[in-house]
PyMOL CGO cylinders between C-alpha atoms (Angstrom):
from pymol import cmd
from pymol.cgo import CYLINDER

trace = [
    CYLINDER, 47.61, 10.64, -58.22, 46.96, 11.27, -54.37, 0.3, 1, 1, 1, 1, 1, 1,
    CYLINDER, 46.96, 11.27, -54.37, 44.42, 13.61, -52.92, 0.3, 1, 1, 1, 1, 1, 1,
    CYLINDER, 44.42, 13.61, -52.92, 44.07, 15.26, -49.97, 0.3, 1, 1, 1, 1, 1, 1,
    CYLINDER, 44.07, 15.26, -49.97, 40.94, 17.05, -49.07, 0.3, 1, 1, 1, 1, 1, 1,
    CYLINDER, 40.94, 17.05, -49.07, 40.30, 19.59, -46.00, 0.3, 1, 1, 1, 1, 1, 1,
    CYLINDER, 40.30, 19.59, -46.00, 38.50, 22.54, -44.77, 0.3, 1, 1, 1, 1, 1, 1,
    CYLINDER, 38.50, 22.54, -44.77, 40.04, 25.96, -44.33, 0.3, 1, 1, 1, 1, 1, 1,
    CYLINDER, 40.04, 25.96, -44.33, 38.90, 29.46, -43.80, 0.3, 1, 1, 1, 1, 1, 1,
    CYLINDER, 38.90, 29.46, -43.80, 40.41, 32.22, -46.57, 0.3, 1, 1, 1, 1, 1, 1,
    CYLINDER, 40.41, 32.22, -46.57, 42.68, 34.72, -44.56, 0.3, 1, 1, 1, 1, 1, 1,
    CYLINDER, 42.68, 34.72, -44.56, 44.84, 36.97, -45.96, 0.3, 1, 1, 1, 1, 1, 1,
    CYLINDER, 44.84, 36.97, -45.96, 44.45, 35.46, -49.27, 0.3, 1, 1, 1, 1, 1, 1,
    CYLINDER, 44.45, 35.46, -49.27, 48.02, 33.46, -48.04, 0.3, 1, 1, 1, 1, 1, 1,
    CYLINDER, 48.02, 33.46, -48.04, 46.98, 30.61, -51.10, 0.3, 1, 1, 1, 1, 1, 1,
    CYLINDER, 46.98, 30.61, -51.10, 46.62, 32.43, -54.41, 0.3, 1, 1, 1, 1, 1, 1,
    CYLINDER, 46.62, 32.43, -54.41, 42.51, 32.70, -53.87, 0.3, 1, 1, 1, 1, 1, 1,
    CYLINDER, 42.51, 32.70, -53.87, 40.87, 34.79, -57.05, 0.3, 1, 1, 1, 1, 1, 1,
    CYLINDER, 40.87, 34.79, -57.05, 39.65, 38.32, -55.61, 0.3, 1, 1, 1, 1, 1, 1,
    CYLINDER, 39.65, 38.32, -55.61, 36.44, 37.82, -55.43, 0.3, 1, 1, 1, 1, 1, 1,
    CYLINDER, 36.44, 37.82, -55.43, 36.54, 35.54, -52.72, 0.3, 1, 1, 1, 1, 1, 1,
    CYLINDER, 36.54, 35.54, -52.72, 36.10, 37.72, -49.31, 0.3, 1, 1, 1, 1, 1, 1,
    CYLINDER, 36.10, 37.72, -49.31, 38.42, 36.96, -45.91, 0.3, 1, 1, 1, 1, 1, 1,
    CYLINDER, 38.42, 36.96, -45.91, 36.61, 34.75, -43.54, 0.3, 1, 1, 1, 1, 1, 1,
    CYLINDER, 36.61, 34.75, -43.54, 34.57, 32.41, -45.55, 0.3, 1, 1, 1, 1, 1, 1,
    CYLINDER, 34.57, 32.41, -45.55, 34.89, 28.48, -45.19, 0.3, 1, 1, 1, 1, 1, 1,
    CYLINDER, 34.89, 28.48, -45.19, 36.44, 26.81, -48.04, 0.3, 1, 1, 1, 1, 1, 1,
    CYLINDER, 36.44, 26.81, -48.04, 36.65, 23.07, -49.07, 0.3, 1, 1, 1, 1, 1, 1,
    CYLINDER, 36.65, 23.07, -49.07, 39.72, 22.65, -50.70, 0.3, 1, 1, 1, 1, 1, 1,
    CYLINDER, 39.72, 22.65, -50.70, 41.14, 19.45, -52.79, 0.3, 1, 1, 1, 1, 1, 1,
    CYLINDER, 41.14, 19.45, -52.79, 44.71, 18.74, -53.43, 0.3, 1, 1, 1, 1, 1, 1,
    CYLINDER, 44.71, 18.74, -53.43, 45.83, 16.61, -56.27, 0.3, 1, 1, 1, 1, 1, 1,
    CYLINDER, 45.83, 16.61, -56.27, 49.53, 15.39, -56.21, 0.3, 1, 1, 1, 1, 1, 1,
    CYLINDER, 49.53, 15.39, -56.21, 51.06, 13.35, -59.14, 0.3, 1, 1, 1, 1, 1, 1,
    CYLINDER, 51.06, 13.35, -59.14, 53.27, 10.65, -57.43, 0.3, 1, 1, 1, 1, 1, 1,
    CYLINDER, 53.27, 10.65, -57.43, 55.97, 11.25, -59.44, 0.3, 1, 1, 1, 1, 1, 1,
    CYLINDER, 55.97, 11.25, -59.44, 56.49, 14.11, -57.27, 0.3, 1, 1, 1, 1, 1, 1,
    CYLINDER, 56.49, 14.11, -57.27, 56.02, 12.62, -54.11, 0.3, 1, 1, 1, 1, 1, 1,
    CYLINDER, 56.02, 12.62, -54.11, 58.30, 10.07, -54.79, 0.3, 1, 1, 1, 1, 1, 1,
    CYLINDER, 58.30, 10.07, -54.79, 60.89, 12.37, -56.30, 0.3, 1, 1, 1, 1, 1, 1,
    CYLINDER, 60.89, 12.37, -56.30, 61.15, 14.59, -53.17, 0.3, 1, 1, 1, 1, 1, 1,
    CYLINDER, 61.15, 14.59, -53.17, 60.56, 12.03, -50.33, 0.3, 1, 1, 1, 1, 1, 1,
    CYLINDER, 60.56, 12.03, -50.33, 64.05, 12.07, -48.10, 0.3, 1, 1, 1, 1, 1, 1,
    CYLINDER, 64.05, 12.07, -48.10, 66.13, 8.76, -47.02, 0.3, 1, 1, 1, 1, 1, 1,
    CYLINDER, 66.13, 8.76, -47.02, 65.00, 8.45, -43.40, 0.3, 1, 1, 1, 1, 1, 1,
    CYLINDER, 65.00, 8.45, -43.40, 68.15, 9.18, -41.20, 0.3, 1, 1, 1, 1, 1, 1,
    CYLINDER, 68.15, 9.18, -41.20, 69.19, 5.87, -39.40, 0.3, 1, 1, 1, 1, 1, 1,
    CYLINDER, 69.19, 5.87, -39.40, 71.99, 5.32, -36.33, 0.3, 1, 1, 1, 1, 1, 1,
    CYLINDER, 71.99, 5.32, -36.33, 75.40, 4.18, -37.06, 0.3, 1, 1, 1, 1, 1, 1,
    CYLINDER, 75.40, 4.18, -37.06, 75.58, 0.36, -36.48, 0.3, 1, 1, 1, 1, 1, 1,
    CYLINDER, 75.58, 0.36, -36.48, 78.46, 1.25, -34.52, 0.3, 1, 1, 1, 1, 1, 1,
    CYLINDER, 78.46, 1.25, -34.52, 75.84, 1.80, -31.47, 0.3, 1, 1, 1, 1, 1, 1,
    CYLINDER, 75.84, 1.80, -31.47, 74.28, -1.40, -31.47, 0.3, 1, 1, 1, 1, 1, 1,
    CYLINDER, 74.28, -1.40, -31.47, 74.59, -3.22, -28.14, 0.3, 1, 1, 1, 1, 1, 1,
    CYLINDER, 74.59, -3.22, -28.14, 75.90, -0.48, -26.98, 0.3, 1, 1, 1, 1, 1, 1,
    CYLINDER, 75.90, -0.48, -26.98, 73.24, 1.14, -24.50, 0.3, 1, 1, 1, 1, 1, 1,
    CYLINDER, 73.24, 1.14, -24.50, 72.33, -0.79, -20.81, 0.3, 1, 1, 1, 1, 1, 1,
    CYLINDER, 72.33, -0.79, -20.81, 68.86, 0.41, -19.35, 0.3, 1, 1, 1, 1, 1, 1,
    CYLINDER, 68.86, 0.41, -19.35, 69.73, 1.54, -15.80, 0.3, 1, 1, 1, 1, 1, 1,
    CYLINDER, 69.73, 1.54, -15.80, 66.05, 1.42, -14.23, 0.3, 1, 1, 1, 1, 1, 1,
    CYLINDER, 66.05, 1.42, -14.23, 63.42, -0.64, -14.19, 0.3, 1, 1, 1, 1, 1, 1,
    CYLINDER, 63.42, -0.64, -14.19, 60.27, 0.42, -16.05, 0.3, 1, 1, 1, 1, 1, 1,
    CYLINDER, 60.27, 0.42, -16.05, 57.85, -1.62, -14.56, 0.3, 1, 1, 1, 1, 1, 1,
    CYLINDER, 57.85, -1.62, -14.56, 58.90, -0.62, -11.02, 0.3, 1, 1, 1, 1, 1, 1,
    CYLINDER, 58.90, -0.62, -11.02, 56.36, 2.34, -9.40, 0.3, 1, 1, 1, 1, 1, 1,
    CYLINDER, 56.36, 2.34, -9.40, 57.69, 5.55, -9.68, 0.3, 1, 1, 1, 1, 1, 1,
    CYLINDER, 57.69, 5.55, -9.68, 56.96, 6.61, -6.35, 0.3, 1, 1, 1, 1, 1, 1,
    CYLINDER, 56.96, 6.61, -6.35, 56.18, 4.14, -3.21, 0.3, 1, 1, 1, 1, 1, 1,
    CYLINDER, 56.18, 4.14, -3.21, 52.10, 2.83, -2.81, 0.3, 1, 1, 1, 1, 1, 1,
    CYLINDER, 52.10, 2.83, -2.81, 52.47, 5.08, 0.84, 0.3, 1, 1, 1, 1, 1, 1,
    CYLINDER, 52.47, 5.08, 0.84, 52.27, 8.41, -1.68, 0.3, 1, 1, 1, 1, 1, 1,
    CYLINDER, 52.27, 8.41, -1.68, 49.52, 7.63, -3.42, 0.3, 1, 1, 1, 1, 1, 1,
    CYLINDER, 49.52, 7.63, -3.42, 47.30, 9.10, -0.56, 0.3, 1, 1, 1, 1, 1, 1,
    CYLINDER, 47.30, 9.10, -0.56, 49.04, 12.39, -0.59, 0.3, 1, 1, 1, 1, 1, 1,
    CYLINDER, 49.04, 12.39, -0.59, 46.99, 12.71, -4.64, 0.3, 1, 1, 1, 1, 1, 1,
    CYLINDER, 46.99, 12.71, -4.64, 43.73, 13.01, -3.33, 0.3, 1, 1, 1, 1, 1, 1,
]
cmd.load_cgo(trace, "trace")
C-alpha cells in the first residue's frame, strides 16, 4: 500500500468533506492506494519507431556562444 500525504484548504467541498467541516480551513489529508491498483492502471510509456534511429544530424553546435563575446556589453 502507498501513501501520499499533503496539505489542502476545504473549498467548495470539491472532495466529499462531511458538512460540518466549514470552507477555508487547512486540512491534512492522507491517501492510501493498494498497489494492485496502481499497477493495474499504469499506461505502457509511448516509445519512437526504431525506424528513426540514426536518422536525425544535429545542425549546430551547442557548445558554440549564442551570440558573439562583443554583445555581452550591450546586457548591462
Amino acid at each position: 500500500m502507498r501513501a501520499i500525504e499533503f496539505q489542502a484548504t476545504a473549498h467548495q467541498h470539491l472532495l466529499r468533506l462531511p458538512d460540518t467541516i466549514p470552507d477555508g480551513v487547512p486540512l491534512r489529508v492522507l491517501l492510501l492506494l493498494d498497489e494492485d491498483v496502481l499497477t493495474a492502471n499504469q499506461q505502457v510509456r509511448r516509445k519512437p519507431s526504431p525506424k528513426l534511429a540514426g536518422t536525425v544530424t544535429m545542425q549546430d553546435d551547442l557548445i558554440a556562444p549564442a551570440i558573439p563575446a562583443d554583445d555581452w556589453d550591450a546586457l548591462q
